[in-house]
C-alpha positions as CSV (number, residue, x, y, z in Angstrom):
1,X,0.0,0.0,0.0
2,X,2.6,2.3,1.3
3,X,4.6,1.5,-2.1
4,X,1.7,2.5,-4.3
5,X,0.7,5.6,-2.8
6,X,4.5,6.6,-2.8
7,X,4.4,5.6,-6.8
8,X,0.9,7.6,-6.8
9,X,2.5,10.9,-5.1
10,X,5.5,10.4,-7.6
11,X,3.1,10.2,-11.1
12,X,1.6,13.3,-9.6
13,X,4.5,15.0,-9.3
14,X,6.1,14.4,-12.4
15,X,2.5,15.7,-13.9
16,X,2.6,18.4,-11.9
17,X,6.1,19.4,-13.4
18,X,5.5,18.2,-17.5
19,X,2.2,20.8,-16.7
20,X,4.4,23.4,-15.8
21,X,6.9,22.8,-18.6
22,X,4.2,22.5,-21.3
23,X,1.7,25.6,-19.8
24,X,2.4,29.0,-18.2
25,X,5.7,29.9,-19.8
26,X,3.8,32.8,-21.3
27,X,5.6,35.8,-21.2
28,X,5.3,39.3,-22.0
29,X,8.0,42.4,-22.4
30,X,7.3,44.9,-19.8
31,X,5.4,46.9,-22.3
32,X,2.4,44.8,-21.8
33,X,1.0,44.8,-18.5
34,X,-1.9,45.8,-16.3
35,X,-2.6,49.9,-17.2
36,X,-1.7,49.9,-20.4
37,X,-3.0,52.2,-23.4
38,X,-3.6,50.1,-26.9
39,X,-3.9,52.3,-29.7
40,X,-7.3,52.5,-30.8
41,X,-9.0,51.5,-34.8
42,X,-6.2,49.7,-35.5
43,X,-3.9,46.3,-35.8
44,X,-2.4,46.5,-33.0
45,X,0.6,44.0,-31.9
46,X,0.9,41.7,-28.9
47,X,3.9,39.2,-29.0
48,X,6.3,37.4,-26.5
49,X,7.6,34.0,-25.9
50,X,6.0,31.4,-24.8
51,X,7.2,27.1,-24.6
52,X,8.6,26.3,-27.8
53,X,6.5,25.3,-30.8
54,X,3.2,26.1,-28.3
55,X,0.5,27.6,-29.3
56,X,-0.4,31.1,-27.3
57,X,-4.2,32.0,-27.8
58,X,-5.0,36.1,-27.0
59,X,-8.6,37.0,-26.0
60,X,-9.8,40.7,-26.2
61,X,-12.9,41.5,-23.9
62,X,-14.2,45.1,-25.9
63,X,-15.1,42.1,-28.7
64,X,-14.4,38.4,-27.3
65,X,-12.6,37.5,-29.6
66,X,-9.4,35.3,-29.5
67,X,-6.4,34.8,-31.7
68,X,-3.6,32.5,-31.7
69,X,-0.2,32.4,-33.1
70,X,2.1,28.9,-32.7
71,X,5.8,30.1,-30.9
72,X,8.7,29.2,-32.7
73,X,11.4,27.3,-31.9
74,X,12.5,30.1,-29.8
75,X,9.4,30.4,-28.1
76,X,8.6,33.7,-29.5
77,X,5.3,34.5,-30.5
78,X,3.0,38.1,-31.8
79,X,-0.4,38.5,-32.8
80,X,-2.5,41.4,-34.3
81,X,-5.7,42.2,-32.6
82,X,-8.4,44.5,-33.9
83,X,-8.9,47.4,-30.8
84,X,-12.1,49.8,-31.4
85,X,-12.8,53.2,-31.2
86,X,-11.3,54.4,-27.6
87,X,-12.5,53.0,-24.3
88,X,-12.1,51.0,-21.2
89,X,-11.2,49.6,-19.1
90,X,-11.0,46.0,-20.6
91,X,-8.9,43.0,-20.6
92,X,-6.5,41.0,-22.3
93,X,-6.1,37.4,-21.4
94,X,-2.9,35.6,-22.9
95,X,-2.9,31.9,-22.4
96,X,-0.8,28.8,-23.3
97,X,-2.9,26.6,-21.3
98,X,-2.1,28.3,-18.2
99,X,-3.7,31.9,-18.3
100,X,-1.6,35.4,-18.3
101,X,-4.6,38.4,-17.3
102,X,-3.9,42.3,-18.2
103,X,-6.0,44.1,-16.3
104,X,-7.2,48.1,-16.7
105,X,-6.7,48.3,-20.1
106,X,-7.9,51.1,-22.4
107,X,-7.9,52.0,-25.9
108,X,-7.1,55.4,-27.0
109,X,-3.9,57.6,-28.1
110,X,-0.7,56.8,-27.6
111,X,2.6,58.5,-28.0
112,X,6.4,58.1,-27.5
113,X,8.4,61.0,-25.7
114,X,12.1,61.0,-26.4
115,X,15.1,63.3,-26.0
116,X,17.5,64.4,-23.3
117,X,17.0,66.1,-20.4
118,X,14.1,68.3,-21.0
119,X,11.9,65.5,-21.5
120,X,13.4,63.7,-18.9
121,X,12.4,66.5,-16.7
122,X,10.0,65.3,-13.7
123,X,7.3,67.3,-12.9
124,X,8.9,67.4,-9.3
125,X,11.8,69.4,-11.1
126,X,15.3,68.5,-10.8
127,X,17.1,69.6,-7.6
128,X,17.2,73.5,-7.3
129,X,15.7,73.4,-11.0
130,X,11.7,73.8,-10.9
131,X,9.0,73.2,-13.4
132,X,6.6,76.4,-13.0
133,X,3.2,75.7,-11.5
134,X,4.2,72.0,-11.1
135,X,2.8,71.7,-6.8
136,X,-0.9,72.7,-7.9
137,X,-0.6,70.6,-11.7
138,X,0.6,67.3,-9.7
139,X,-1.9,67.8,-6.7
140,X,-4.7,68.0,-9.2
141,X,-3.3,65.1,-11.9
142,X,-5.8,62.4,-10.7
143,X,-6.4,60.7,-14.2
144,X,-8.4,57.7,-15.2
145,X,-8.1,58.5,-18.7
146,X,-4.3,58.9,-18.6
147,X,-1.8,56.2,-18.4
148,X,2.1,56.6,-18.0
149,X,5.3,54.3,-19.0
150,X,8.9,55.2,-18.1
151,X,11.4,53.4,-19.5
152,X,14.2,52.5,-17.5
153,X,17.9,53.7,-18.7
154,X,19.7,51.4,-20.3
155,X,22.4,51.1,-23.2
156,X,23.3,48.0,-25.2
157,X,25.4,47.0,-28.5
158,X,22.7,45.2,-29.7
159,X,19.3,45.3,-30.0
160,X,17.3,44.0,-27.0
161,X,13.5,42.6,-26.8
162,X,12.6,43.8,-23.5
163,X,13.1,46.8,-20.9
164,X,12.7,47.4,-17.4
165,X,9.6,49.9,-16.5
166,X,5.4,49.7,-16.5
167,X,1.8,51.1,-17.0
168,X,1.3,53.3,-14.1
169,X,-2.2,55.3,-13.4
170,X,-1.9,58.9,-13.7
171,X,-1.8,59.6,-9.7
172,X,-0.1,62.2,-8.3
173,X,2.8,59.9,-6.8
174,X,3.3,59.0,-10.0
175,X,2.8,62.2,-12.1
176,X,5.5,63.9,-9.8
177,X,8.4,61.8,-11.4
178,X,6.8,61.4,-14.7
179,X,8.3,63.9,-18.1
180,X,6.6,67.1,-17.3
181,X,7.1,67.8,-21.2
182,X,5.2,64.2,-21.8
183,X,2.6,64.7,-19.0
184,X,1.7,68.2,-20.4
185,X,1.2,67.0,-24.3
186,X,-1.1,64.3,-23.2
187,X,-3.3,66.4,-20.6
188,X,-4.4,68.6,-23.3
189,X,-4.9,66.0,-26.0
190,X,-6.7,63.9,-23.3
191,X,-9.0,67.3,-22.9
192,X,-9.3,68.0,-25.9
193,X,-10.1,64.6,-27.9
194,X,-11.5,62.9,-24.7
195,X,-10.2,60.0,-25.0
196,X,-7.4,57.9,-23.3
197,X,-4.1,58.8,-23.6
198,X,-1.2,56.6,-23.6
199,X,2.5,58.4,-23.0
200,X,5.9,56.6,-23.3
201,X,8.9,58.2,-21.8
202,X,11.9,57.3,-22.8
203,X,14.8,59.4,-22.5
204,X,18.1,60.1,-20.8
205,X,19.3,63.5,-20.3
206,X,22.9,64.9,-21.7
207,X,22.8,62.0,-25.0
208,X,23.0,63.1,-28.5
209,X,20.7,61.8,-31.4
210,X,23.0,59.2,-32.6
211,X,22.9,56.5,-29.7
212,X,18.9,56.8,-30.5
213,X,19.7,55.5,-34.3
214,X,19.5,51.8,-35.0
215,X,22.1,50.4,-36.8
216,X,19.6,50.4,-40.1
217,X,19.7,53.8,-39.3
218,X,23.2,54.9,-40.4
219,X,24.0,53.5,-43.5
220,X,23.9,56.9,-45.6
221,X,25.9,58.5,-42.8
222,X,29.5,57.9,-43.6
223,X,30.5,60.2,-41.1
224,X,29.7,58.6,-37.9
225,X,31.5,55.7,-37.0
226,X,29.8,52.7,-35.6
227,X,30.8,51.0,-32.3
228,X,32.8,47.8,-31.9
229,X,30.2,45.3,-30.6
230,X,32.9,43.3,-28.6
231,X,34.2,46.3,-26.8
232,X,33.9,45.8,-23.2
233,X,33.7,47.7,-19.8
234,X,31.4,50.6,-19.3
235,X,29.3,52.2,-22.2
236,X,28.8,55.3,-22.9
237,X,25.0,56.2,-23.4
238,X,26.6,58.7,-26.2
239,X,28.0,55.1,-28.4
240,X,25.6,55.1,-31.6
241,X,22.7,52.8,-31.3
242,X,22.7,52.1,-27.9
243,X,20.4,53.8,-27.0
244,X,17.7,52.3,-29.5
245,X,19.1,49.0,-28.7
246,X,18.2,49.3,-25.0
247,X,15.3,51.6,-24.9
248,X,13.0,51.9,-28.2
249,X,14.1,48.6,-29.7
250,X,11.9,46.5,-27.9
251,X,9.0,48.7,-28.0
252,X,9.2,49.1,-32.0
253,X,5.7,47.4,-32.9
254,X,3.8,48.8,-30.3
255,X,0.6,50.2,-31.4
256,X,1.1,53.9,-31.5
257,X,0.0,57.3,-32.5
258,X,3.2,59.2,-33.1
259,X,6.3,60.6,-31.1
260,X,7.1,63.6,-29.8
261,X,10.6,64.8,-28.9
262,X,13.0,67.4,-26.9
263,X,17.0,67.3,-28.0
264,X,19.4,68.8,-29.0
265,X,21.9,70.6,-26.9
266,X,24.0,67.4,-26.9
267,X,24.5,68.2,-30.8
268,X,24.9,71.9,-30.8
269,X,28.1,72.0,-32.1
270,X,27.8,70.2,-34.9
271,X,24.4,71.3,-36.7
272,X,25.1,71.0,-40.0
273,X,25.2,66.8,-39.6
274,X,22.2,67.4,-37.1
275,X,20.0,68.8,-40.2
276,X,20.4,65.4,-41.7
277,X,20.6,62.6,-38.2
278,X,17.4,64.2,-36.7
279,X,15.1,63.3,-40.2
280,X,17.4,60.7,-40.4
281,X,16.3,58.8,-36.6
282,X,12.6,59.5,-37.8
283,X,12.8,57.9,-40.8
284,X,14.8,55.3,-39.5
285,X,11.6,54.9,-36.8
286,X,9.2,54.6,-39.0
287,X,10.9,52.2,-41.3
288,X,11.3,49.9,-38.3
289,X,7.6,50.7,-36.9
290,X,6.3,49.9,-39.8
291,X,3.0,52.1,-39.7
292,X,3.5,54.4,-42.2
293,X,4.6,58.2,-42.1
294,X,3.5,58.9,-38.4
295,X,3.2,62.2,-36.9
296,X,6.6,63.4,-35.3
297,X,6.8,66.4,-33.3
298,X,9.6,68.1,-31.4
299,X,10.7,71.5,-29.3
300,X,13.6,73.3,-30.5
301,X,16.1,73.9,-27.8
302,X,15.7,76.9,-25.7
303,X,17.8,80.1,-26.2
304,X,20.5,79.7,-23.6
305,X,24.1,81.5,-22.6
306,X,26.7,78.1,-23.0
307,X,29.3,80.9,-22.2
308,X,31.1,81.0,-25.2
309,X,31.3,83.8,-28.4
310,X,30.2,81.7,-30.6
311,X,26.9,81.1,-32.1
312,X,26.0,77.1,-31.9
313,X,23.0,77.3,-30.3
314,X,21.4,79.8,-32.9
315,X,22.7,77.3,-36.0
316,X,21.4,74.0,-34.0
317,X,18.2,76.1,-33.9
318,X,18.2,76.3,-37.7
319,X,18.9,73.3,-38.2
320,X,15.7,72.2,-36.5
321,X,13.9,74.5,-38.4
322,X,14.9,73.3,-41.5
323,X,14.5,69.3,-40.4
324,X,10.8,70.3,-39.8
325,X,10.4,70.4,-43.5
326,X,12.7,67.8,-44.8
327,X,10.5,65.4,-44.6
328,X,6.4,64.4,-44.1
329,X,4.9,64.6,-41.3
330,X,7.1,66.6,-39.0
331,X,6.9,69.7,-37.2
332,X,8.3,72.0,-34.4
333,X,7.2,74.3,-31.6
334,X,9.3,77.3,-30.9
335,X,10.2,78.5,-27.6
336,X,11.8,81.4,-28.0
337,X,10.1,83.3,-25.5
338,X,10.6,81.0,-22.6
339,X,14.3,80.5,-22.5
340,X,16.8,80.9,-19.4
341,X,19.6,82.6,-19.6
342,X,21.0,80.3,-16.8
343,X,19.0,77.5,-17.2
344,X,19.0,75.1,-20.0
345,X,16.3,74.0,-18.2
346,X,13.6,76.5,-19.0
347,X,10.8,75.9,-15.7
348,X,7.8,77.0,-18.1
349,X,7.7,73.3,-19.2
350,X,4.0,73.7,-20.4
351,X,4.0,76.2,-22.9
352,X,6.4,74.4,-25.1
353,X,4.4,71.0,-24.5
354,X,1.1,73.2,-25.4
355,X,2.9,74.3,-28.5
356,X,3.3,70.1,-29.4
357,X,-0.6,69.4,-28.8
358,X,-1.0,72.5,-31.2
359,X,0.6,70.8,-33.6
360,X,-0.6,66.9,-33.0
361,X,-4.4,68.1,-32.9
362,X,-4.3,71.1,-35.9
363,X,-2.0,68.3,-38.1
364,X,-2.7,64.6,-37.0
365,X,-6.4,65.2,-35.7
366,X,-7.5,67.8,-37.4
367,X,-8.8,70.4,-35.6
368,X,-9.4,73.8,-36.6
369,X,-10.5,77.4,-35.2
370,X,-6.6,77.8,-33.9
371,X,-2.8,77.5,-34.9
372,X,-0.2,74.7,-34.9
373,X,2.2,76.7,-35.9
374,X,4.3,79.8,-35.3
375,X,5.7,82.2,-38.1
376,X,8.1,81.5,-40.3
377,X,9.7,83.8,-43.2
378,X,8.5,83.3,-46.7
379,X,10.5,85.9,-48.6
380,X,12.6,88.5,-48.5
381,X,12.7,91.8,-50.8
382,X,15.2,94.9,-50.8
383,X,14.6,98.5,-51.6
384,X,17.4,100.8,-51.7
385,X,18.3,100.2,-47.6
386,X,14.8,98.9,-46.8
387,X,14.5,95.4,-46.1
388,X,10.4,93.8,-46.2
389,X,10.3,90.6,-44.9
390,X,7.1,88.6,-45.7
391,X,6.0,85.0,-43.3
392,X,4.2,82.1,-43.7
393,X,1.7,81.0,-40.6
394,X,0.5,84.4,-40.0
395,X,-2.2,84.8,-42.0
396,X,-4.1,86.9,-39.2
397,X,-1.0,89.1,-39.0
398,X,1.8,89.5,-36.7
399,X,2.5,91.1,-33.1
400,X,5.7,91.9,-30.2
401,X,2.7,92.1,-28.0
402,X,3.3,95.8,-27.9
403,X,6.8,95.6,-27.2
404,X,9.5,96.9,-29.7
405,X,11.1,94.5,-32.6
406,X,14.6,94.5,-31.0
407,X,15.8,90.9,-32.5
408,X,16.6,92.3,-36.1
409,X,19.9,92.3,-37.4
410,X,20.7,93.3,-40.9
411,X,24.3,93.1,-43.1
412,X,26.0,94.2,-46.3
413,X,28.0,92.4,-48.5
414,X,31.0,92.7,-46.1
415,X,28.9,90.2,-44.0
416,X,29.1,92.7,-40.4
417,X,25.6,92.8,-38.8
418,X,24.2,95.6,-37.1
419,X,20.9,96.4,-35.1
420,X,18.3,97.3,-37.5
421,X,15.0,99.1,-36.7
422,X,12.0,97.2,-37.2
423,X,8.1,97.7,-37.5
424,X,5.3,95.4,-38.3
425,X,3.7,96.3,-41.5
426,X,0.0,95.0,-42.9
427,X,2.5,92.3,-44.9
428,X,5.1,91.7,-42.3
429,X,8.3,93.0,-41.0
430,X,10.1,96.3,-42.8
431,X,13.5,97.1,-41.5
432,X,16.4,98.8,-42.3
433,X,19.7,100.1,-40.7
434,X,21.8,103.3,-41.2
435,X,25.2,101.4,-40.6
436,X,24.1,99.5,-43.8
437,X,23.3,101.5,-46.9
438,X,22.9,98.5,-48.8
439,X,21.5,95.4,-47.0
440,X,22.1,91.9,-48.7
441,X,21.0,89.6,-45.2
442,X,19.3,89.9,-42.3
443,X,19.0,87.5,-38.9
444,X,16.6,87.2,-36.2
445,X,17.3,86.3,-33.1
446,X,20.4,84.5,-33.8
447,X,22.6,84.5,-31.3
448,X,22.8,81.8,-27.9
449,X,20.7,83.5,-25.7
450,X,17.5,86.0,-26.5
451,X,14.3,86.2,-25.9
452,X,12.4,86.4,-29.1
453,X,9.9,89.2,-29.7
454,X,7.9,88.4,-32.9
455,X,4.6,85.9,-32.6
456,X,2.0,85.7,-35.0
457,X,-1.5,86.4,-33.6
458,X,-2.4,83.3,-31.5
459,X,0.6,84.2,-29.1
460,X,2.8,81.4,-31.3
461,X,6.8,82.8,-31.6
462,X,9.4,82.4,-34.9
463,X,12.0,80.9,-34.4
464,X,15.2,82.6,-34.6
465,X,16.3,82.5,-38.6
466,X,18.5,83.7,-41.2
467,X,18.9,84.6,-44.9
468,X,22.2,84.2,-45.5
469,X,24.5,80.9,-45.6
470,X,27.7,82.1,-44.4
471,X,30.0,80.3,-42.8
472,X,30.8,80.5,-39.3
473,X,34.7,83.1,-39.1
């Protein structure tokens, strides 16, 4: 007796074990969880891993429907579920036999936040650093329609298929570490669309834009030179690719919206290869993605004194300006206005992220009755030493607010700038100088640090620009 319950206990066992083996080895990346956002009327991806060869059945509540996919013989798995129109909160039950739940999930917009430090930016403010308004904006967060992912920093030589972060409700607890840039973007969209809002962070404050290029990424770029995969020791977060590897890599796929972005800084230096890498990561985002042309927005950097003669800022600046049209789909917000002088941190962390939702609801939702868009020059003419300087985006007219045009600079053919006087006209700007008798250039607001003074009617500012292409002496 003794000997057959002990063989008994042992079969039961062993079943116990082949269940385990064969059932509930279902696994999801980190960007799958309880909270999440799915982007709504769309395809949207769910994969993992799962026992080898197994086949992993997904099962949407808002419809009931299920659909399976077999794993390979890696175990990894992805299907394409149909989400509706936005809603919530549903569930998403992943099984192999053994059942995975997500929990709290709803359907609406959702967008990736990228960059450096400015997007990085908590709400809390860094130390000795704040974020204007931020103690009554976090007290009052309390969200149901938003939801929040950080990504946790990392950098790898090669591409990875998970990261370290979650889905967290939009509390205040969690709100106060959260982008403020981010958080911003996706409380207006969230009141103006009503619908959930789904926002990604994932940044790391200080990099350039090349560690956020795959590999794919930089094959027209002969000028930057790839890392040695077998290097060891410590990695820089500034190595190209690593970046992607670690932290958008293995989100690429995710049901999304669009991206927005804040960087720069890092490449200020160096803005004539910047005009080409920041198009460059986009297209090489949407190539991976796999969705199309989506909507990519971004700040330019702030005006700010780096403490040098020179001029990179004002030339990285340019350089944006003239990425927002290389390609579809793109555009900026100018925040000319808001800059610090000793902060390259400006605290006014909403207007710029009100200037993105401009942009994402006049261009990707289609909104109307107000402005994406802030001026930017069309043409230039020259009369004798007159200057007229016509824009685009201002079709109501320009305004200083009052204040006197004092960004205006305007040269000869000996390339020397000097102030020029400057008055809105019914067409534009008219300016002229009496240092220059004949005028062949003119800049605005080009130098590190300024505070910009020209807006087109709905309070939006132009960025700092120039006519002429000379080099820098």
């Amino acid at each position: 007796m003794k000997r057959f319950l002990s063989y008994s206990l042992t079969v039961l066992i062993v079943s116990v074990i082949c269940s385990f083996s064969l059932y509930g080895e279902v696994k999801l990346p980190a960007i799958f969880s309880d909270n999440m956002v799915l982007q709504q009327k769309t395809d949207a991806a769910i994969w993992g891993t799962a026992a080898k060869n197994s086949t992993v059945k997904v099962t949407t509540s808002w419809n009931g429907k299920s659909y399976t996919a077999r794993a390979g013989s890696d175990g990894k798995w992805k299907v394409k579920v149909a989400t509706p129109s936005a809603g919530g909160p549903y569930e998403v039950s992943v099984s192999d036999g053994a059942t995975l739940k997500l929990k709290n999930v709803l359907i609406g917009e959702v967008w990736v936040c990228s960059g450096q430090s400015n997007m990085e930016m908590p709400m809390k403010g860094y130390m000795n650093q704040p974020i204007k308004g931020s103690n009554e904006a976090i007290a009052t967060s309390s969200n149901p329609a938003i939801r929040l992912f950080t990504v946790t920093k990392a950098s790898n030589l090669q591409p990875q298929d998970d990261f370290t972060g979650g889905w967290k409700n939009c509390e205040p607890e969690n709100v106060s570490t959260f982008s403020a840039t981010a958080y911003y973007f996706g409380l207006m969209l969230n009141k103006v669309l009503n619908v959930p809002i789904g926002l990604i962070n994932s940044s790391w404050g200080g990099t350039r834009v090349e560690p956020w290029i795959s590999e794919e990424g930089f094959i027209k770029f002969d000028f930057i030179t790839m890392p040695d995969k077998n290097q060891t020791g410590t990695l820089s977060p500034q190595t190209p690719t690593v970046l992607f590897n670690a932290m958008i890599s293995p989100m690429v796929g995710y049901g999304i919206r669009g991206a927005i972005w804040y960087q720069g800084e890092s490449n200020r230096n160096e803005a004539d290869k910047y005009t080409l890498l920041l198009p460059g990561m986009v297209e090489n985002w949407r190539s991976l993605w796999g969705v199309g042309e989506f909507p990519f927005y971004y700040v330019q950097i702030a005006p700010f004194d780096y403490g040098t003669s020179g001029l990179s800022s004002a030339y990285l600046r340019e350089a944006q300006l003239k990425a927002s049209t290389a390609i579809p789909n793109m555009g900026m917000a100018s925040i000319m206005d808001i800059g610090e002088k000793a902060n390259i941190h400006p605290a006014d962390k909403k207007t710029g992220s009100d200037r993105l939702a401009f942009l994402a609801l006049v261009n990707t939702y289609g909104k109307s009755g107000f402005t994406g868009s802030g001026p930017v020059m069309k043409e230039m003419t020259v009369a004798g030493s007159v200057v007229k300087l016509t824009f685009n985006n201002a079709s109501n007219g320009l305004t200083s607010f009052g204040k006197e045009l004092t960004c205006f600079e305007v040269a000869g053919a000996n390339k020397r700038f000097y102030p020029a006087s400057a008055f809105l006209t019914g067409s534009g700007v008219t300016l002229f100088s009496p240092s220059v008798a004949e005028p062949v250039a003119v800049r605005y607001a080009f130098k590190d640090f300024i505070v910009g003074d020209l807006f087109n009617i709905e309070g939006l500012p132009a960025s700092s620009f120039r006519t002429d292409d000379w080099k820098p002496e």
